[in-house]
LODRENMI-27067 format. One record per residue (C-alpha): residue number from 1; residue in one letter; x, y negated, z. Coordinates in steps of 0.001 Angstrom, whole numbers. Each point is the difference from the previous one (the first is absolute). Layout:
BEGIN
nr,rest,x,y,z
NUM,A,X,Y,Z;
...
END
This chain:
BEGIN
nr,rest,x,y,z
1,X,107580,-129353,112566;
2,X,-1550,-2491,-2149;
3,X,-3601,-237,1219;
4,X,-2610,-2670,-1696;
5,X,-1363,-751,3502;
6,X,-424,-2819,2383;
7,X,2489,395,2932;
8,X,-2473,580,2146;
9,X,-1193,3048,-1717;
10,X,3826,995,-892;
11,X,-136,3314,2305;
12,X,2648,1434,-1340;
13,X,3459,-716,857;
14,X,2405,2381,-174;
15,X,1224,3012,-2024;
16,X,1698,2038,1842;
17,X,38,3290,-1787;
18,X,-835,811,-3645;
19,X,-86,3196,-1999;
20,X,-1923,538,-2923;
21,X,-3390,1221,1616;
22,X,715,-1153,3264;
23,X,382,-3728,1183;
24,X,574,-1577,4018;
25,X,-942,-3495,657;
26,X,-32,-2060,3029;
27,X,-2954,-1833,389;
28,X,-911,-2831,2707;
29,X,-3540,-1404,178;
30,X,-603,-3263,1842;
31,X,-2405,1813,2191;
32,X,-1410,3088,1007;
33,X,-836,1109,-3583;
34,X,-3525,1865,-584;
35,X,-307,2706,-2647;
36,X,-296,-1700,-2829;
37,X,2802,-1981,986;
38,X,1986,3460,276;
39,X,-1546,445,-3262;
40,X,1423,-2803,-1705;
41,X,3534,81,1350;
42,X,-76,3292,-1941;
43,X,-876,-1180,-3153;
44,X,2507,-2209,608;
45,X,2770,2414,906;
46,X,-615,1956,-3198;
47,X,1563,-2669,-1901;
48,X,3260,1204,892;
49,X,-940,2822,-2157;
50,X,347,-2977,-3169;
51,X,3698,825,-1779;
52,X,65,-2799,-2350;
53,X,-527,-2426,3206;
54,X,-2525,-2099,-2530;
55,X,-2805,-1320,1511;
56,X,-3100,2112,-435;
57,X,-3656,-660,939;
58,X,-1790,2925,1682;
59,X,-3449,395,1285;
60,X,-585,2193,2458;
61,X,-3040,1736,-925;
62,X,-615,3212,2884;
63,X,831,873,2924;
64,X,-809,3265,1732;
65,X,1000,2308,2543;
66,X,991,-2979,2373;
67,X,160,934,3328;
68,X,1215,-1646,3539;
69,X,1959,2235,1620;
70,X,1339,-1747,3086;
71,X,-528,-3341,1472;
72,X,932,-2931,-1546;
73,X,1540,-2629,2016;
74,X,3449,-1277,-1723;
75,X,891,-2394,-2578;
76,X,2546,2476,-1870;
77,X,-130,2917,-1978;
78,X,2033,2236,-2210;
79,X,-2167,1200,-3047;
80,X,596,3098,-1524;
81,X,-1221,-35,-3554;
82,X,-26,3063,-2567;
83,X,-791,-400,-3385;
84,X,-2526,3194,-973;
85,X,-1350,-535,-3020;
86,X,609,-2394,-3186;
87,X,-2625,39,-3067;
88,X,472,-3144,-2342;
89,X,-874,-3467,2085;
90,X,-1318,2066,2675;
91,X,2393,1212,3406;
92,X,-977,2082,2858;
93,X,1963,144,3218;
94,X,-364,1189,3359;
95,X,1436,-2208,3106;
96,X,784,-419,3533;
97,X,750,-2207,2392;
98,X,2573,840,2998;
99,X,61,-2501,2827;
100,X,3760,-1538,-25;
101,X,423,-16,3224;
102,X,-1936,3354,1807;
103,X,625,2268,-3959;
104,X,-3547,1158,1000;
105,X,-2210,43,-3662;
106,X,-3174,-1993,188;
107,X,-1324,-123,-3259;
108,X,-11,2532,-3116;
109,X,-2059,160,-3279;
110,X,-289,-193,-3623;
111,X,-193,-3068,-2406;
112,X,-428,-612,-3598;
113,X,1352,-3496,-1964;
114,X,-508,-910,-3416;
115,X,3881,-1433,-1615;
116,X,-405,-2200,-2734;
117,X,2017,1334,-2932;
118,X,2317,-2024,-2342;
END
C-alpha cells in the first residue's frame, strides 16, 4: 500500500484479502488506539481499493455511524473495508475492525474521502 504518511501514522499494514468491494487489512497501532485512531486506519485501509497503485491524496471528510462495540485493549486488528458507494472524487465505505487475536468486532461505521482525480 503506498500511503503518504509518517510511519507513525502508517496504520495500515497488510492486505490480506481483496475483492472488488471488499478489502482486509491488518492493522497495528503503537498503542491502544482511540476512535479516531480506528478511524484513520480505515481511511487508510481503503487504499487498497487504488488499482493503478499511484499515489493518491484523500481527505477524509465524514464519518458517521461509528460505534464501539467491544473493549478495546490490543494493538492489532483486521479491518474489514467495503466499498458502498462511488460518485466522482467522492467514496463512501463502511468498516470494521476485528480484534486479531480474540475475532471479536469492536468497531463499525461509515466514512466518506474525497480522491483527487488525474
Amino acid at each position: 500500500m503506498n500511503l503518504p504518511h509518517g510511519e507513525l501514522l502508517v496504520f495500515a499494514k497488510e492486505v490480506v484479502l481483496k475483492t472488488d468491494n471488499k478489502v482486509q487489512v491488518s492493522c497495528r497501532f503503537p498503542t491502544v488506539p482511540t476512535l479516531s485512531m480506528f478511524i484513520e486506519a480505515a481511511a487508510q485501509c481503503s487504499a487498497a481499493f487504488n488499482v493503478d497503485n499511484e499515489p493518491k491524496i484523500g481527505f477524509l471528510t465524514m464519518a458517521t455511524n461509528v460505534e464501539l462495540l467491544d473493549k478495546v485493549d490490543s494493538l492489532e486488528y483486521i479491518f474489514i473495508v467495503f466499498s458502498e458507494t462511488e460518485v466522482g472524487a467522492y467514496k463512501k465505505f463502511f468498516f470494521k475492525a476485528i480484534d486479531k487475536v480474540s475475532k471479536i468486532s469492536v468497531v463499525r461505521g461509515n466514512f466518506t474521502l474525497v480522491v483527487e482525480t488525474n
